[in-house]
C-alpha positions, 0 to 999 in steps of 0.5 A: 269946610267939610260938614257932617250931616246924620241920615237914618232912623232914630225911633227906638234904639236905632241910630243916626248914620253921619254923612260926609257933605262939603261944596267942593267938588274935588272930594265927591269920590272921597265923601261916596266912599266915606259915605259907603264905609259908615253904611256898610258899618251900620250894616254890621252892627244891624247884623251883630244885634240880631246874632245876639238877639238868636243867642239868647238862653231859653229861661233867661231873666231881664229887668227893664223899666219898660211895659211888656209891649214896650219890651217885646217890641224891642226883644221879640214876642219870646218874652213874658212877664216874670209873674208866676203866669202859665208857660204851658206850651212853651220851650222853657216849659219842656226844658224846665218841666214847669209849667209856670215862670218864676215870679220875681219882683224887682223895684222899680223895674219890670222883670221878663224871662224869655220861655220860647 
C-alpha cells in the first residue's frame, strides 16, 4: 500500500512538500516523477510569493499581530511601524513629501507600512 511521507522546512510560513513512498518496486518511476512534480510545484509558489513580495505599493498599510522584528522577518526590512516615526530618507518620503508616517492604532494589532 503506497504512503505519503512530507519532506521540507516547516519554520515560519513555509510548507511541507508530500512525498510518494510504497515497497513495491515496480512504481520507482511513477513515485521519482510524482515526487519531481510536487517539487517542481513547491518551486512555483516559492517563485509567485516572491513576485508578490516586489509588487507591493510604497505607502501601503498592513496589520498583523506580530512585533516589528517578526514582520520584517517574514515581509522584508522595507517595513516600519505605523507610529508617527521619521521616514526621512526614505521612497515613501519623496513620494509623499512627508517626512513621517502616519500613525494608525488598530486594537489588538500591530500596524506597519512599507516606506522603501
Amino acid at each position: 500500500m503506497a504512503g505519503v511521507k512530507a519532506e521540507g522546512k516547516v519554520a515560519g510560513n513555509q510548507r511541507q512538500i508530500p512525498v510518494i513512498q510504497t515497497p513495491d518496486m515496480n512504481v520507482t518511476q511513477l513515485q521519482q516523477n510524482s515526487n519531481k512534480v510536487l517539487r517542481n510545484l513547491s518551486n512555483q509558489v516559492d517563485s509567485l510569493q516572491s513576485l508578490m513580495n516586489q509588487t507591493q505599493i510604497i505607502g501601503e498599510i498592513k496589520t498583523a499581530s506580530l512585533t516589528l522584528s517578526q514582520f520584517q522577518n517574514i515581509a522584508g526590512t522595507n517595513w516600519i511601524l505605523a507610529n508617527g516615526q521619521s521616514s526621512v530618507g526614505t521612497k515613501y518620503a519623496l513620494l509623499t513629501g512627508n517626512n513621517t508616517v502616519p500613525t494608525i492604532t488598530v486594537v489588538g494589532a500591530t500596524t506597519f507600512i512599507k516606506v522603501n
